[in-house]
Wavefront OBJ file of the C-alpha trace (Angstrom):
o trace
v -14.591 -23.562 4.960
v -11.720 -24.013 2.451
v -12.375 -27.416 1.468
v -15.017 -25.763 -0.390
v -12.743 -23.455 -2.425
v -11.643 -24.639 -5.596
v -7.988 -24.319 -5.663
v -6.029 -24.454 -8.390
v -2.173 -25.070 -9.269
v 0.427 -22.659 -10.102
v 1.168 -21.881 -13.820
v 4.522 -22.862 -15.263
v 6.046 -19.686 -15.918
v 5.537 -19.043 -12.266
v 7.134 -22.327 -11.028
v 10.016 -22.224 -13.516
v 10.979 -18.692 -12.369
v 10.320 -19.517 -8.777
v 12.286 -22.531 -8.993
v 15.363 -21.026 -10.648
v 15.041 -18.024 -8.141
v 14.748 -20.440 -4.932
v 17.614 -22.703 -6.502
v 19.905 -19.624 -7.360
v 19.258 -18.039 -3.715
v 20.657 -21.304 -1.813
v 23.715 -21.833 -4.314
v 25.114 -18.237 -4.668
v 23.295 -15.936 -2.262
v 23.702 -18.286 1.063
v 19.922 -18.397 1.159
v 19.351 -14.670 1.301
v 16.078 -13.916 0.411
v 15.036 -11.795 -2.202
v 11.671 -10.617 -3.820
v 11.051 -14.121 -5.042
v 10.539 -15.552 -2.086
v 9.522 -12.857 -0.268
v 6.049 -11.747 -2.007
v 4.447 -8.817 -0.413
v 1.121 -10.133 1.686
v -2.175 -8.121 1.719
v -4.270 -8.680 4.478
v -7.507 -6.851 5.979
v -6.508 -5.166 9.292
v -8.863 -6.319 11.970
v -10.895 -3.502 11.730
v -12.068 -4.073 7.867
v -13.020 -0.277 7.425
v -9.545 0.674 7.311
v -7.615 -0.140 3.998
v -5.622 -3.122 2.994
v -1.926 -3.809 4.998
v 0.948 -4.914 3.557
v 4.222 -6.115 4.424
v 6.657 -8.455 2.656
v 6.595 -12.377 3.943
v 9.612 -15.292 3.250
v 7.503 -17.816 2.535
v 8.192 -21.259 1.180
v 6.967 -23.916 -1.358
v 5.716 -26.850 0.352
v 6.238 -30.990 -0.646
v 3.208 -32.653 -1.443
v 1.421 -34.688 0.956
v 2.908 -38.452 0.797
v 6.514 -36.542 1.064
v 5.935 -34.525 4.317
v 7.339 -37.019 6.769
v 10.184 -38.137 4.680
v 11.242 -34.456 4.074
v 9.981 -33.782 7.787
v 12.866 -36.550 8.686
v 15.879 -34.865 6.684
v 15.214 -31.547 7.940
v 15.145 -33.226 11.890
v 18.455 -34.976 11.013
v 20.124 -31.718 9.336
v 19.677 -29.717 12.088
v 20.140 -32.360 15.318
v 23.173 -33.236 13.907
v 24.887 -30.264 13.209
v 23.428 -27.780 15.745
v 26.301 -28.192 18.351
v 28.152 -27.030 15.448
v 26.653 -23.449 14.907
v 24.534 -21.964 12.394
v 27.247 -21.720 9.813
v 27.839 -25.473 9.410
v 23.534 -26.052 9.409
v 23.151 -23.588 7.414
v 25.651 -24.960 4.711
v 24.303 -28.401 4.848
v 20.851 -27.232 4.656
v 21.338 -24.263 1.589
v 23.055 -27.844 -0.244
v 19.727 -29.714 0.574
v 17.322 -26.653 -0.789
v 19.357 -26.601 -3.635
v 18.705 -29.927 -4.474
v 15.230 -29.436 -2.627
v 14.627 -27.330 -5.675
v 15.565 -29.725 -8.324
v 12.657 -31.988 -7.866
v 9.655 -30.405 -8.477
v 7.724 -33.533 -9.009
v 7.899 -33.885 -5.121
v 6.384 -30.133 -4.555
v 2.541 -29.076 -4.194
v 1.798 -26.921 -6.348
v -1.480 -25.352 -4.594
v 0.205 -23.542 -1.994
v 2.809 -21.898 -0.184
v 3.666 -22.000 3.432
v 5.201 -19.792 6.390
v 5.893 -19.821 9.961
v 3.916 -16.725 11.681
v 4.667 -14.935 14.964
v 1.248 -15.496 16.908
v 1.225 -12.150 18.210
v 1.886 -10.637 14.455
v -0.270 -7.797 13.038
v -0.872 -10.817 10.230
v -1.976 -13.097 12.161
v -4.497 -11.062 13.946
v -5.522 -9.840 10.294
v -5.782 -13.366 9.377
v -7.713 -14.968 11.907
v -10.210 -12.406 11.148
v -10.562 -12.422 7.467
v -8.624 -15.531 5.774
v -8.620 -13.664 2.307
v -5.404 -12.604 1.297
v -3.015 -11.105 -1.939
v 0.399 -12.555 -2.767
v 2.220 -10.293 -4.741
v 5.417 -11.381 -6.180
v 8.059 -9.501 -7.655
v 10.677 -10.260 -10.898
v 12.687 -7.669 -11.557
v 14.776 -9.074 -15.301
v 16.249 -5.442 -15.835
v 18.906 -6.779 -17.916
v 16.040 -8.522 -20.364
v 14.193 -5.500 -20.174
v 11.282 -6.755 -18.237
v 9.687 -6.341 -15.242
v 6.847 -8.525 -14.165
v 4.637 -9.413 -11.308
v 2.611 -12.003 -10.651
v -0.628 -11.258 -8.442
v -1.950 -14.744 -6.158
v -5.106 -14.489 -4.483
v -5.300 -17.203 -1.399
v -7.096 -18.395 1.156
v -4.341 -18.322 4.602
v -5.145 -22.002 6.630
v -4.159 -21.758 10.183
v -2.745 -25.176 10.655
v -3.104 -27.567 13.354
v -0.340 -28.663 15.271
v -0.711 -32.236 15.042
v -1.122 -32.149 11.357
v 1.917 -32.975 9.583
v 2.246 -30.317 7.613
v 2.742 -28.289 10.494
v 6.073 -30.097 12.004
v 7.413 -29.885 7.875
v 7.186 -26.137 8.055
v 8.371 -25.519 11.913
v 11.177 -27.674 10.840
v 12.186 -26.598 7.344
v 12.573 -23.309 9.255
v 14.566 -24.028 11.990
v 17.399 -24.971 9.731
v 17.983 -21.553 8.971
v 16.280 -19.749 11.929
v 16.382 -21.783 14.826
v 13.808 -23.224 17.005
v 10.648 -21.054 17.113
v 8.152 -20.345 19.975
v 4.827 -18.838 20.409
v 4.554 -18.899 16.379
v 1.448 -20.834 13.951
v 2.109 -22.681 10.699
v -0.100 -20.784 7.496
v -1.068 -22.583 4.158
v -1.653 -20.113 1.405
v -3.990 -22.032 -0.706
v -3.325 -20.879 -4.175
v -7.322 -19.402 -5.929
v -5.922 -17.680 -9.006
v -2.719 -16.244 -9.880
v -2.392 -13.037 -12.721
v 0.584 -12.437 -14.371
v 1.551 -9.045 -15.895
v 4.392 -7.591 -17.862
v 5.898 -4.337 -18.495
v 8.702 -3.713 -20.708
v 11.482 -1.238 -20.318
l 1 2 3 4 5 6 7 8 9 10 11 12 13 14 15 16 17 18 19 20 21 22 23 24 25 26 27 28 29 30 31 32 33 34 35 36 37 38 39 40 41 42 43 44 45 46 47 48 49 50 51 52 53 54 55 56 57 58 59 60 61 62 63 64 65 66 67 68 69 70 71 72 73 74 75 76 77 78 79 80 81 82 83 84 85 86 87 88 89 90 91 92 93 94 95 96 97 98 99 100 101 102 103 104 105 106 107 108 109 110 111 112 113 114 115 116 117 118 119 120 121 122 123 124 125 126 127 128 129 130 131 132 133 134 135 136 137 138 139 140 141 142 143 144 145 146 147 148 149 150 151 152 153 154 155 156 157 158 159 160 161 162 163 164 165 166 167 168 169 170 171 172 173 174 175 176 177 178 179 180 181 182 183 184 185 186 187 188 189 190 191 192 193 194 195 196 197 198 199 200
């Protein structure tokens, strides 16, 4: 059903303020996330009478396709060799590899985002019902005077697990939360994306 969407590419005042946001997050904040990468996600609830649901989602850009296994491979490597070590010490390696991560858009797919989902979540369950969903991220520039958001509408792709895609996101995420279990791989394909404005 999706390959029939037409799916489009992000603009570039999204990626340039997602980029410096992602970039910023790994150098200074140790990879805490914030509104950038942490859109709010409408879904359906399973029961499409009721109204939308919505609940905020760390979700992250994804390489494009001829990069998976090579970024696949450093993210393996980060985390084998440094797991006896602790979380610190993987974390700190990998926050210095996002940060650079970040630096090379040119390696990045720009038609759609990606997160690892509980199988059991109330998202999930929305999503497997109705694959439809709204993105909205936040940018709070008090200090320019400017707020804005930035609305994507997207199609959610359960993925398989022997695609590749699916070992780059389970492993991209267990550098900085561990091995997961019972949990499915989502592709937010990227259908339009509104930006507005708001001075203050």
């Amino acid at each position: 059903m999706y390959h029939e969407l037409e799916v489009i590419e992000l603009p570039e005042s999204f990626i340039e303020w997602q980029f410096a946001e992602r970039k910023e997050n790994a150098e200074k904040f140790g990879g805490m996330p914030s509104l950038a990468v942490a859109p709010i996600i409408l879904t359906l609830p399973e029961n499409q009478e009721e109204n939308f649901i919505s609940e905020p989602k760390v979700i992250g850009m994804t390489a494009k396709p001829e990069f998976l296994e090579e970024y696949t491979d450093k993210f393996k490597d980060i985390y084998e060799r440094n797991v006896s070590a602790g979380k610190g010490k993987v974390s700190k390696e990998a926050l210095s590899f996002l940060a650079d991560y970040y630096s090379s858009p040119e390696n990045l797919n720009l038609t759609c985002f990606s997160s690892l989902e509980i199988s059991s979540s109330q998202t999930m369950k929305n999503l497997e019902k109705s694959p439809y969903c709204t993105l909205l991220f936040y940018n709070f520039a008090l200090r320019k005077g400017q707020f804005r958001v930035f609305k994507v509408e997207s199609f959610a792709q359960i993925v398989d697990k022997d695609d590749p895609f699916f070992d780059y996101v389970y492993h991209r995420n267990s550098l900085f939360h561990g091995r997961a279990e019972e949990c499915k791989v989502l592709k937010f394909n990227v259908l339009s994306v509104t930006e507005s404005k708001a001075r203050m």
